[in-house]
N, C-alpha and C positions, 0 to 999 in steps of 0.2 A: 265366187263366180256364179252358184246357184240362183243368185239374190237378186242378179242383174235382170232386167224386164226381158232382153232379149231370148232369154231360156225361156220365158214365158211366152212369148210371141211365137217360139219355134213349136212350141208345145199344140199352137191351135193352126199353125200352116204348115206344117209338114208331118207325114205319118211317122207315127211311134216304128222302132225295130220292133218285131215279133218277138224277140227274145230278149233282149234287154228292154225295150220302151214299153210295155203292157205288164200290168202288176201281176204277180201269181193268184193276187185276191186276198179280203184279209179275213176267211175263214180256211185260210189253204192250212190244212191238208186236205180237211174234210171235205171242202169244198173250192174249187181254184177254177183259173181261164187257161182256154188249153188256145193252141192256132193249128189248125186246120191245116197241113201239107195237103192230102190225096185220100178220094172216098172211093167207095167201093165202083162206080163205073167209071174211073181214070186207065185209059188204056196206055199211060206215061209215068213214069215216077218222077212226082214232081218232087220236091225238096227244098228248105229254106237255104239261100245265099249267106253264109255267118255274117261274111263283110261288111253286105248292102244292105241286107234285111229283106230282099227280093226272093221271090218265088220263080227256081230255075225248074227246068226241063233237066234230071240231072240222066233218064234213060230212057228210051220205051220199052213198055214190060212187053220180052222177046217173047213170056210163052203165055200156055191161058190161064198164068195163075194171079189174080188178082187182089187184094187186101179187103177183107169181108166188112169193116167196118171204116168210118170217118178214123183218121191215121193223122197224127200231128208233135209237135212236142209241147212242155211244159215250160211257160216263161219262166228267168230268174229259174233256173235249176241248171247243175253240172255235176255229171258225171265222174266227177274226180277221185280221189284219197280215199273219199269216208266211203263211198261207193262201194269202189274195187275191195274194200276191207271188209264191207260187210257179205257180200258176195262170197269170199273164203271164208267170213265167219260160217256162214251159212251154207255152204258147201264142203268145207273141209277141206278144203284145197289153199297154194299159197300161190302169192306170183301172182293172182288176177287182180287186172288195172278198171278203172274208168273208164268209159271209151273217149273221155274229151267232148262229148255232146251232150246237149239236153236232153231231157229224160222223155222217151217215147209215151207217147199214150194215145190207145185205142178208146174209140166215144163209143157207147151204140147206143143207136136210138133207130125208131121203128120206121121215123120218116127219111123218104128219100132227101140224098144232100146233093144234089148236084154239081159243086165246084167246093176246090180248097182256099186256100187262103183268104179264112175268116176265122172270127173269134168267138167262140163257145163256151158256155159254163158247166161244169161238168165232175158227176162225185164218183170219185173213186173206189170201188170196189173189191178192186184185186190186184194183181199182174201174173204176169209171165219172166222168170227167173232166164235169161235167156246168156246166152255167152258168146261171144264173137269173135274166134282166135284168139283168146285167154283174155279178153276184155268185157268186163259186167255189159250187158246191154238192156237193161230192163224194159219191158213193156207193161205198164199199168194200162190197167184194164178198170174203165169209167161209163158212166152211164149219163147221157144226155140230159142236164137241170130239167124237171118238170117235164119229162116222158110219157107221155100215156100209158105204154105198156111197159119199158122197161126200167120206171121209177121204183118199181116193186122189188127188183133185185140190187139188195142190202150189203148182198156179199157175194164173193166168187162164189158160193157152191149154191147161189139160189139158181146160176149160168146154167142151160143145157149144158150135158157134157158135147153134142154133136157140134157145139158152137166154140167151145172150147178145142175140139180137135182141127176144127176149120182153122182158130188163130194159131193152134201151132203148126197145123202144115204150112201155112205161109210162110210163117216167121223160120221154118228150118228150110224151107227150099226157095225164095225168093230171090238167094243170090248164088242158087245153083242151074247148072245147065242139067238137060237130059242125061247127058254122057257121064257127068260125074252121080246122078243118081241111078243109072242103071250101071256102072260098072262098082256102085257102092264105095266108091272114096273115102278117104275122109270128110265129114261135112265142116262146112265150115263155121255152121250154125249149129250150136248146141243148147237144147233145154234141160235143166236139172227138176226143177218143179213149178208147181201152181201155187201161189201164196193169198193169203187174201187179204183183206179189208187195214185191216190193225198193220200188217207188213205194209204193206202198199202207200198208207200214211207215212210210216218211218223211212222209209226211204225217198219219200218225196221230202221230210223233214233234212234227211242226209245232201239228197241232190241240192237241197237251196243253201244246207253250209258250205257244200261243197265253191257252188256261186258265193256267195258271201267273200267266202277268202280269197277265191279266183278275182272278183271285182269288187273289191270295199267300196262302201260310201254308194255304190248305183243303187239299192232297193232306195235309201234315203232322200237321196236327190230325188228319183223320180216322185217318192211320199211326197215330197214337199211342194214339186212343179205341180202334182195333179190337187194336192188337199191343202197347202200352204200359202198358195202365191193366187192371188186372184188378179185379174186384171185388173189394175184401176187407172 
């Protein structure tokens, strides 16, 4: 079926999905394409559609807490198996899963971004170890391809630390209310640690077998539509 012209024809008149149709890149880990959900002046949480590949409205952010940096996921990656295992390897706990989505990543770069749903390139430096009711939820932590200012950090600990506490207060209260933080609940957002550069690759490594076995044959097919098949 790949071979047929019409895969090729749909490939120049209809947009690729965000997450299956756009390659991870073929320097990924080091280097990969992220897409763009929601940047730091979205007063909405926007969100990618799995289905459609569309960019919904999935809330309005109720309080003033906002996401400090360009927020998106990682094509061709899933959260699955190898995920949720490495996460207990690395925490010492058992029982923790995947969360069934693409893998989170934070961009930063100096210049203002005004909307989401577009495509960036963008090297990984770090993440955020994160947990969401006993499910991995990683956020890697990336730096804008060819930055002016923040091409310079190599790895998570060249990061301010103030920049760093900004990304985990979000990520531990963005899906809490007042009331559950001031009468101290339990959160439902949990961070264990800050990993850098070296982790942050491996688990981008892990997320895309994790896709691989979730969807055989898709990274291939699309190789071939975009570098194999030329119109003629």
């Amino acid at each position: 079926m790949k071979d047929k012209p019409i895969w090729r024809l749909m490939n120049l008149f209809c947009r690729a999905h965000p997450w299956h149709g756009v390659e991870i890149g073929e320097k990924s880990p080091e280097e990969i394409h992220c897409y763009i959900e929601i940047v730091p002046t979205d007063t909405v949480k926007f969100e990618l559609e799995k289905n459609t590949g569309l960019l919904i409205a999935d809330r309005p952010q109720k309080y003033s807490n906002h996401c400090p940096t360009m927020y998106g996921l990682i094509p061709q990656t899933y959260a699955g198996k190898r995920i949720g295992d490495y996460c207990c390897q690395k925490t010492g706990r058992t029982g923790i899963h995947g969360d069934q989505d693409p893998l989170d990543i934070c961009v930063l770069t100096e210049k203002p971004v005004l909307r989401g749903d577009i495509l960036v390139t963008a090297i990984p430096i770090g993440g955020i170890r994160a947990i969401d009711e006993n499910e991995a939820d990683d956020k890697i932590i990336a730096v804008l391809k060819e930055d002016l200012v923040y091409e310079r950090f190599k790895d998570i600990h060249d990061c301010p630390q103030n920049l760093l506490d900004r990304l985990k207060h979000y990520f531990l209260t963005y899906k809490e209310s007042p009331e559950d933080l001031t009468e101290q609940k339990h959160r439902r957002m949990e961070i264990t640690d800050i990993y850098g550069k070296e982790e942050a690759q491996e688990i981008i490594r892990l997320g895309s077998q994790d896709y691989d076995e979730l969807y055989p044959d898709m990274r291939s097919h699309l190789h071939h539509i975009f570098h194999e098949s030329p119109i003629s």
